[in-house]
C-alpha positions as CSV (number, residue, x, y, z in Angstrom):
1,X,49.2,25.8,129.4
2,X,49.3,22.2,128.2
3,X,52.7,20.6,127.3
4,X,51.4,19.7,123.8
5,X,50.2,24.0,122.7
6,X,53.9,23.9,124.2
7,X,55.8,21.6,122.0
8,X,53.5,22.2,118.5
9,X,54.1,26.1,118.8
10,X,58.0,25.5,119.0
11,X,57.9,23.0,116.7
12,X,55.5,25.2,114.4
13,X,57.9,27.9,114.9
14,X,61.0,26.0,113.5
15,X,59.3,24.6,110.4
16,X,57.7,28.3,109.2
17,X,61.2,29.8,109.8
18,X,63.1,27.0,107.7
19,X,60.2,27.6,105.4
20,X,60.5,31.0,105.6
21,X,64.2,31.0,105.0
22,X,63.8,28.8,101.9
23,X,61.2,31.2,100.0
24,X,63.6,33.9,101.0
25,X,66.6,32.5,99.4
26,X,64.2,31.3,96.4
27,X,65.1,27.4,96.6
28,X,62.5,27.0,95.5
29,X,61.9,23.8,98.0
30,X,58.4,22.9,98.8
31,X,57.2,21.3,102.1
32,X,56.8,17.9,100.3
33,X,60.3,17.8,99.2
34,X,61.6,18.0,103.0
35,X,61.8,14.9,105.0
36,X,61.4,16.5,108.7
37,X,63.7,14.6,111.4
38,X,62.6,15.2,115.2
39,X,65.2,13.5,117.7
40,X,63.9,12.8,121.1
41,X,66.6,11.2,123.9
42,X,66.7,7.7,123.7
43,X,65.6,6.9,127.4
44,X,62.2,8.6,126.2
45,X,58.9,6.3,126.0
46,X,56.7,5.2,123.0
47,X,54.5,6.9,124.7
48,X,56.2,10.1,124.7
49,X,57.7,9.6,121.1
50,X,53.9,9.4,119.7
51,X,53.8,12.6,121.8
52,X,56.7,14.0,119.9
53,X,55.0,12.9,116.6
54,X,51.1,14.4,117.5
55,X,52.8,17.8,118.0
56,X,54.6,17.8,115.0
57,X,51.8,17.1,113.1
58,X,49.9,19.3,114.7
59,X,52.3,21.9,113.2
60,X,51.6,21.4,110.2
61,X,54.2,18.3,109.6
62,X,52.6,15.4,107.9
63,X,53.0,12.3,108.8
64,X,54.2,10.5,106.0
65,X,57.0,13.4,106.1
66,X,58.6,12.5,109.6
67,X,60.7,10.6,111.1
68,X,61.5,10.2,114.7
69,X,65.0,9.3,115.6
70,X,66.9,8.8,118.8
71,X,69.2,11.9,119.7
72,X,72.3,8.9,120.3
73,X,71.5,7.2,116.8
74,X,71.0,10.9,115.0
75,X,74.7,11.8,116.6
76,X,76.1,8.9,115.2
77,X,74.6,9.4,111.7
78,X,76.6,12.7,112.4
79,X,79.6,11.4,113.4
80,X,79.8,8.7,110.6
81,X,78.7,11.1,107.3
82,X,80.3,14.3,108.5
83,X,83.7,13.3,110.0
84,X,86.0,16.6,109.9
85,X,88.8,17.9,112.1
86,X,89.6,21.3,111.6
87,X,93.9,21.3,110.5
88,X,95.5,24.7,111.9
89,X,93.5,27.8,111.2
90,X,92.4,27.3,107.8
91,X,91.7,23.6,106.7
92,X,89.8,20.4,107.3
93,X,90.1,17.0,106.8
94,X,88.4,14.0,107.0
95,X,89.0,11.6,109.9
96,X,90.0,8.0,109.5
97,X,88.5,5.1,111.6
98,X,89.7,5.1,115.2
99,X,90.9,9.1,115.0
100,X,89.5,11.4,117.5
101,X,88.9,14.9,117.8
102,X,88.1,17.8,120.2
103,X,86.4,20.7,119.0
């Protein structure tokens, strides 16, 4: 089987079951309302990104509603907007510049 039926059918796959799970919590969110975010690792090729991007459209994500984002610039997004250390059994609290965590 070709690498691309590969990738569009997972791809495909993930997108109906966030859609899915969407209609059956009645969000009421609508594909155009979802910007779709596929991270690829960094040491990947343009060539392989537009790889990346022909699958996803191919499952039914348009174009103008993806973007493609290194997995090392996606972690730090992550890092920087969702800081938390978990405090003892119960709580959580943000972490300060320089702080460190293990989870």
């Amino acid at each position: 089987m070709r690498a691309i039926k590969v990738f569009t059918a997972a791809i495909k796959y993930l997108k109906d079951h966030m859609m899915d799970t969407c209609d059956k919590q009645m969000t009421g969110i609508k594909p155009t309302d979802i910007l779709w975010v596929l991270t690829v690792p960094a040491i990947w090729s343009d060539a392989s990104e537009q790889f990346m991007r022909e699958a996803a459209e191919a499952a039914g994500i348009r174009g103008n509603r993806l973007k493609i984002a290194l997995e090392p610039e996606a972690a730090s997004f992550y890092c920087k907007y969702l800081p938390l250390e978990r405090r003892g059994g119960c709580g959580i609290k943000a972490l300060t510049s320089g702080q460190s965590t293990s989870f």
